[in-house]
C-alpha positions as CSV (number, residue, x, y, z in Angstrom):
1,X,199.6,-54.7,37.5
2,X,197.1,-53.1,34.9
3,X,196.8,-54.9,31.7
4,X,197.1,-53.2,28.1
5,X,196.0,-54.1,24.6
6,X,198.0,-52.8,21.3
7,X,196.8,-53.3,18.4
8,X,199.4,-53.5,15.8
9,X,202.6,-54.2,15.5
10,X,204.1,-51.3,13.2
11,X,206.3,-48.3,14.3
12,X,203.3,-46.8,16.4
13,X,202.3,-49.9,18.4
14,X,205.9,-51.6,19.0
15,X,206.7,-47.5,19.9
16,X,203.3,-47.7,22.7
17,X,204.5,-50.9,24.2
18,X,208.5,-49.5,24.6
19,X,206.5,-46.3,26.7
20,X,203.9,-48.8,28.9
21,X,207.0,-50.4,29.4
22,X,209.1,-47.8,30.5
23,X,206.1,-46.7,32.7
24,X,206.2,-49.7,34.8
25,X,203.5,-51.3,35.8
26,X,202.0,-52.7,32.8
27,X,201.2,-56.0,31.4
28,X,201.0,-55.1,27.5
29,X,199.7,-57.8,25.1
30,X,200.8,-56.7,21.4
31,X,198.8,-58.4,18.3
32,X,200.2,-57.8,15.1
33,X,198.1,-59.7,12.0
34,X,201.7,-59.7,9.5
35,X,204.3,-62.7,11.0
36,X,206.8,-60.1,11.8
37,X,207.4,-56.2,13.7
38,X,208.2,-53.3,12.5
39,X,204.7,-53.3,9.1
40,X,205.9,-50.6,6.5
41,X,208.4,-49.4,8.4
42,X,210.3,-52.8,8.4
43,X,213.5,-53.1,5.9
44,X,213.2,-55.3,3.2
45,X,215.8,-56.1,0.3
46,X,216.2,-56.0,-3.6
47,X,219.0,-56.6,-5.1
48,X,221.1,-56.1,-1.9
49,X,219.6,-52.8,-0.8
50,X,218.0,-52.1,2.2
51,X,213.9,-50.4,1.4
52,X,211.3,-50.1,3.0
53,X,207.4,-49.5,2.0
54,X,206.7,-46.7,4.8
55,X,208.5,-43.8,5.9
56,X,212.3,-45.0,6.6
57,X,212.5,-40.9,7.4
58,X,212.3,-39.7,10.7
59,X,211.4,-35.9,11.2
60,X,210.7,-34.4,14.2
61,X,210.5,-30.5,15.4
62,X,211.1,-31.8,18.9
63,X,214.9,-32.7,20.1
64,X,213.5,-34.6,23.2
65,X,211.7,-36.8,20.7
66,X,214.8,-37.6,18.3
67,X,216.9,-38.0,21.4
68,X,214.4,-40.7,22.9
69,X,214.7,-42.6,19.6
70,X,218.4,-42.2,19.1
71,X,219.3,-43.4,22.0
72,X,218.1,-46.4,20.7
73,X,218.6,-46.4,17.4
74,X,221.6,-45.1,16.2
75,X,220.4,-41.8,13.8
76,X,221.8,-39.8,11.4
77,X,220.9,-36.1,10.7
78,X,220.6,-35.3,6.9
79,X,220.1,-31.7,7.2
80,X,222.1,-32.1,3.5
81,X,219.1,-33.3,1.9
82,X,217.4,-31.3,-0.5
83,X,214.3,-31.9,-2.4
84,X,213.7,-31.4,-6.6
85,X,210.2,-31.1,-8.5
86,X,210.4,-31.8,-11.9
87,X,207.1,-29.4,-13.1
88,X,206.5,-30.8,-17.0
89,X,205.5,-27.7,-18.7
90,X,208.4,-25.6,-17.6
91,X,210.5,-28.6,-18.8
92,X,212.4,-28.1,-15.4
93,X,213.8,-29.2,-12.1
94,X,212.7,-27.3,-9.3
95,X,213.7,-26.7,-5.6
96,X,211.2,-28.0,-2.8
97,X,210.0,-26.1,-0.7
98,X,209.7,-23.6,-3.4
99,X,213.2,-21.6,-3.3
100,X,212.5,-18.2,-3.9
101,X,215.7,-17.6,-6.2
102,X,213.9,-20.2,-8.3
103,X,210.7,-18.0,-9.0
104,X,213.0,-15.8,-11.4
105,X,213.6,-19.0,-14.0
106,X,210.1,-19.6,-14.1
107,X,207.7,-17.8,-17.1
108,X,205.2,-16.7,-15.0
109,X,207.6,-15.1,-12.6
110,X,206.3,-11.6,-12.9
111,X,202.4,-13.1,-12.3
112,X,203.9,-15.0,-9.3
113,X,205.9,-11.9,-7.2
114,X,202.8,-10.0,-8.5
115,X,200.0,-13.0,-6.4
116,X,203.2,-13.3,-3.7
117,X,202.7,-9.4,-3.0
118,X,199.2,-9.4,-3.3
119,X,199.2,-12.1,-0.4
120,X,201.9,-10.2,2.0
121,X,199.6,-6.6,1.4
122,X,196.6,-9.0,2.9
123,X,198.3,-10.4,5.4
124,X,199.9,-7.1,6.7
125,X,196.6,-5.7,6.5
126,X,195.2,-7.8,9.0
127,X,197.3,-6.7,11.7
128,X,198.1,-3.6,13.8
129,X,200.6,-0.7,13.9
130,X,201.6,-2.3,17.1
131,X,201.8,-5.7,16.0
132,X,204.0,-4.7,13.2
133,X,206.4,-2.9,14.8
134,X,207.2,-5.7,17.4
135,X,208.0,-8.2,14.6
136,X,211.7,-9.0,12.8
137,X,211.4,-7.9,9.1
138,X,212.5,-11.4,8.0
139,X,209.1,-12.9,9.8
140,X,207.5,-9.9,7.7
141,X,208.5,-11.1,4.7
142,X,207.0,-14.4,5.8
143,X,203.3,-13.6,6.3
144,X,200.6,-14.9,4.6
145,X,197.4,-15.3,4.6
146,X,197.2,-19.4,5.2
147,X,195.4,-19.1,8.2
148,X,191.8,-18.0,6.9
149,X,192.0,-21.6,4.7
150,X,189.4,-23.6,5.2
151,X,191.0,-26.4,3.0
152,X,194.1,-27.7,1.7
153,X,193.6,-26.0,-1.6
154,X,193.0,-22.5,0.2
155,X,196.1,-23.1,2.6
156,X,198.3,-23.1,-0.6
157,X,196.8,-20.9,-2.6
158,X,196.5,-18.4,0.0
159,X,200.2,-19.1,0.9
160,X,202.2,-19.4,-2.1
161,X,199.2,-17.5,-4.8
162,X,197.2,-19.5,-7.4
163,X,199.9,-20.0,-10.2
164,X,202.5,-21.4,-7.9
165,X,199.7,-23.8,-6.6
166,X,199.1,-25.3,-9.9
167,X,203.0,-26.0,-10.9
168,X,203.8,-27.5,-7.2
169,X,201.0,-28.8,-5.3
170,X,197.5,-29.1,-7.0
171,X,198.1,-32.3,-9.4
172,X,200.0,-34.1,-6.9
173,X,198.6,-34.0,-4.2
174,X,195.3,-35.3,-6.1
175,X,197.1,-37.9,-7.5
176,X,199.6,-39.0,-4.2
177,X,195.7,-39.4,-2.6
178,X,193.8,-40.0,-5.5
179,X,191.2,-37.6,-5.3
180,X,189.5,-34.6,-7.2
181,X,189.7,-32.3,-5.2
182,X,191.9,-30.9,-2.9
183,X,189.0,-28.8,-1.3
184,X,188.0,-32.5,-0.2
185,X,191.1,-32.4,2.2
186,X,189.9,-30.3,5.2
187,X,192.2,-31.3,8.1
188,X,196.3,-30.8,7.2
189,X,197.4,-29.6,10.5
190,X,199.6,-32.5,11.7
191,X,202.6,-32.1,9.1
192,X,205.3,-30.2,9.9
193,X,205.3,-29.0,6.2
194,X,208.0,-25.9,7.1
195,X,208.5,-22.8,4.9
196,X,205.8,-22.1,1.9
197,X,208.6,-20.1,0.3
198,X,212.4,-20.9,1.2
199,X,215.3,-18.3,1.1
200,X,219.0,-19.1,1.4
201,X,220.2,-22.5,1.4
202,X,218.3,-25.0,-0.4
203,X,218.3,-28.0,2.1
204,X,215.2,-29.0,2.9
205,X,214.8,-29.1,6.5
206,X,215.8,-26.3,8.8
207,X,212.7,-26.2,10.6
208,X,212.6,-29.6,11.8
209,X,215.3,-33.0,12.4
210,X,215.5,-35.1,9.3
211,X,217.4,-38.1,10.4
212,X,217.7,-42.0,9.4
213,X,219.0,-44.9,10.9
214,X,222.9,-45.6,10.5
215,X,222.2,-49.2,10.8
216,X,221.8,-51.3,7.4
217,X,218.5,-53.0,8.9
218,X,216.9,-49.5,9.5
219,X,214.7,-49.8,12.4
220,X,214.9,-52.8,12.9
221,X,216.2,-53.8,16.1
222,X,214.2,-51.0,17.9
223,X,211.0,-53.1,17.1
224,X,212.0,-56.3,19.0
225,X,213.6,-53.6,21.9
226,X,210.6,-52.2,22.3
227,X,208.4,-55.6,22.7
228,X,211.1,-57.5,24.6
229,X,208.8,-57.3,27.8
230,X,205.5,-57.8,26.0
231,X,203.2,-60.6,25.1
232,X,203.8,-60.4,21.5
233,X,200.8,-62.4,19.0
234,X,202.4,-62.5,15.7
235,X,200.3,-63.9,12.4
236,X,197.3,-63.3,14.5
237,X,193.9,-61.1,14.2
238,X,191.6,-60.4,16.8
239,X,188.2,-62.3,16.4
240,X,185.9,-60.0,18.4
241,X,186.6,-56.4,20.0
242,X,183.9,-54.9,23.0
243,X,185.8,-51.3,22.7
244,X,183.5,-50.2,25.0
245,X,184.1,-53.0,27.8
246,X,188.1,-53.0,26.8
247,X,187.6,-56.9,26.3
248,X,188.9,-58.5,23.0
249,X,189.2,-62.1,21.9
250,X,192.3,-63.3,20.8
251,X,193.0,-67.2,19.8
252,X,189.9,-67.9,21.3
253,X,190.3,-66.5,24.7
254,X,188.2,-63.3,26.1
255,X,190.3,-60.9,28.0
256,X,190.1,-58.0,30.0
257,X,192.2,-54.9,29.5
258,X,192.3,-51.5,31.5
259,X,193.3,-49.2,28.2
260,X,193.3,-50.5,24.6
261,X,195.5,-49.2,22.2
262,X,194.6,-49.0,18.5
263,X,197.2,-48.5,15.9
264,X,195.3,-49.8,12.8
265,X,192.7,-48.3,10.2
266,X,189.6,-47.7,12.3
267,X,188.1,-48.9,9.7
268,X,188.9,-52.4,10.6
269,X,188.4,-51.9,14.4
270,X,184.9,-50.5,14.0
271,X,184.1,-52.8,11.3
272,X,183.7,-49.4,8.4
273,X,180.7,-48.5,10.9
274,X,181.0,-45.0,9.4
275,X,181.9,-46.1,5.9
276,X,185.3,-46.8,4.1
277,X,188.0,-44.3,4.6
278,X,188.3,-42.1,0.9
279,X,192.2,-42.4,0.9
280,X,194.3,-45.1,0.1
281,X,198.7,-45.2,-0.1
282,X,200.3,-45.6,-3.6
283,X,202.4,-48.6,-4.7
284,X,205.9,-48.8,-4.7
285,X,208.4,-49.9,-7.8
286,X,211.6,-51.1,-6.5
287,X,214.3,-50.8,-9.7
288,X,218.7,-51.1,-9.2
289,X,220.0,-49.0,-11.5
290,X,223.5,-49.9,-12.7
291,X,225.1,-46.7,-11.3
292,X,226.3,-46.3,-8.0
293,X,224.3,-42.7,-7.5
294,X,221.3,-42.0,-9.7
295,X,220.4,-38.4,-8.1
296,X,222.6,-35.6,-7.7
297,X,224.8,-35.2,-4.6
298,X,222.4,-34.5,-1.4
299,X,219.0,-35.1,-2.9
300,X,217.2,-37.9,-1.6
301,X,213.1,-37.2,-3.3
302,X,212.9,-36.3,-7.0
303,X,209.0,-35.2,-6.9
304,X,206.5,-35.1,-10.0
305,X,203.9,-32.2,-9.9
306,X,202.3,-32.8,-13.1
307,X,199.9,-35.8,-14.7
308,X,202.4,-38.1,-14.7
309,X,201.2,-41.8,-12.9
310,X,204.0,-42.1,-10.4
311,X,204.8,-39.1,-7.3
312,X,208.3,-39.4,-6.8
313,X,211.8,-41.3,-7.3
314,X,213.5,-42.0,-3.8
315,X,217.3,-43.3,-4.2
316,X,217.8,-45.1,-0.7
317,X,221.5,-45.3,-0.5
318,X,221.6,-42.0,-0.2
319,X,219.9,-42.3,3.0
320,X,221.7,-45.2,4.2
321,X,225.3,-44.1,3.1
322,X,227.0,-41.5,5.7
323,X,228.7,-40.7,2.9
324,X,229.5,-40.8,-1.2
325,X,232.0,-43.6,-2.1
326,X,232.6,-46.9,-3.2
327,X,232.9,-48.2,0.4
328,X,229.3,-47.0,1.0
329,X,227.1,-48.2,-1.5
330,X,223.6,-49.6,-0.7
């Protein structure tokens, strides 16, 4: 039997042992440094409500992969949810992603169709006679030219035009990472960030499964599921790593492993060999308001674009309630 390391005991690692598992064939030894599963993706309670610090929301573009988890986990689709962005100058709530029947409310609106247009004549420029014909004038109406950016700032700008950039994206994103730039952010491939501009309805994700657990504990009882068969180390950090002879030290003992799994900051396993990683997470203020719904019916993030010190207000019953009513409060 081949032996496996995993680092961490968050979403990612208890996740890695649940596949070595359903593999075969592995012994998996799972060290976790907090004294429970599941890090910011466990629930925790105020008040009576169910939070948690990481992302409680599951989105996937891939069926197969929500299918795998809910068979597990009980999920719920929230294709219902949309998004708001309050954008402080305007004195207004917004749609996100940016609805495009919202652009008419907004003062600039003739400056932004004008940047919009300017961005659909370059894109269209860049391709054939051929290659135009063969497309669906809805994906027309969609081009842009994000793929010449170089940097997050450029994939926005060059998507959505300079003015739209600075009410939506530029300030918070620079705050949510606390940075000064946006230029500085060079690799933003992994997110499935959907439509730049949206049409039609104004839920949030039709380009990907939004979904969240139907039970009260969240994910919960997928983390001790998924490291039933492993050799769990709780409360416990590993005293010396050998990355390149998979060997690791744990509670004093040296051990040999065929693949090691690393789920934590690199920074830590490689002991900041390459400096500090720039980017840090942002606290979270846990408040119970005395209403039973604080946002309007469907939305789930409030975001703020502007200066303001905080990103956004998240109201978690309305992920954990099926549906409005007094029978479903959280």
């Amino acid at each position: 039997m081949k032996k496996a390391l995993v680092i961490g005991g968050g979403f990612a690692g208890c996740a890695m042992a649940h596949q070595l598992a359903l593999a075969g064939g592995w012994q998996v030894v799972l060290v976790e440094a907090l004294p429970y599963l599941g890090a910011g993706v466990r629930t925790r309670y105020y008040g009576g409500h169910p939070y948690t610090f990481g992302p409680r929301h599951f989105l996937t573009t891939m069926e197969h992969v929500f299918e795998y988890l809910n068979s597990y986990v009980p999920m719920r689709r929230c294709a219902d949810h949309q998004f708001l962005t309050y954008v402080e100058p305007d004195k207004q709530f917004y749609s996100y992603p940016i609805h495009r029947d919202d652009i008419d409310r907004m003062p600039e609106s003739k400056q932004i169709n004008a940047e919009l247009g300017d961005i659909h004549v370059s894109a269209l420029g860049g391709l054939s006679s051929a290659e135009i014909g063969g497309m669906q004038s809805a994906d027309l109406k969609k081009l842009n030219i994000a793929s010449h950016a170089r940097n997050f700032e450029e994939f926005w700008i060059y998507s959505i035009g300079a003015t739209l950039y600075k009410k939506f994206v530029d300030a918070y994103s620079r705050k949510m990472w606390q940075i000064d730039d946006n230029k500085l952010i060079d690799d933003f491939t992994w997110s499935p960030k959907g439509v730049t501009i949206k049409e039609g309805p104004r839920a949030a994700w039709d380009t990907a499964i939004s979904a969240y657990p139907v039970a009260f504990n969240g994910y919960d009882d997928y983390f001790r599921l998924a490291t039933a068969t492993a050799e769990v180390h709780l409360g416990t950090r590993i005293e010396h790593y050998d990355i390149p002879r998979k060997t690791a030290v744990i509670d004093g003992v040296a051990q040999q492993f065929d693949i090691i799994v690393n789920t934590i900051s690199p920074d830590i396993l490689f002991d900041r060999c390459h400096g500090e990683l720039p980017y840090v997470g942002r606290e979270i203020h846990t408040i119970v308001l005395p209403v039973e719904f604080a946002l309007p019916e469907s939305v789930y993030f409030a975001y703020y674009a502007g200066n303001e010190p905080f990103t956004r207000v998240v109201e978690y019953k309305t992920a954990a309630a099926p549906e409005r009513g007094p029978d479903n409060r959280r």
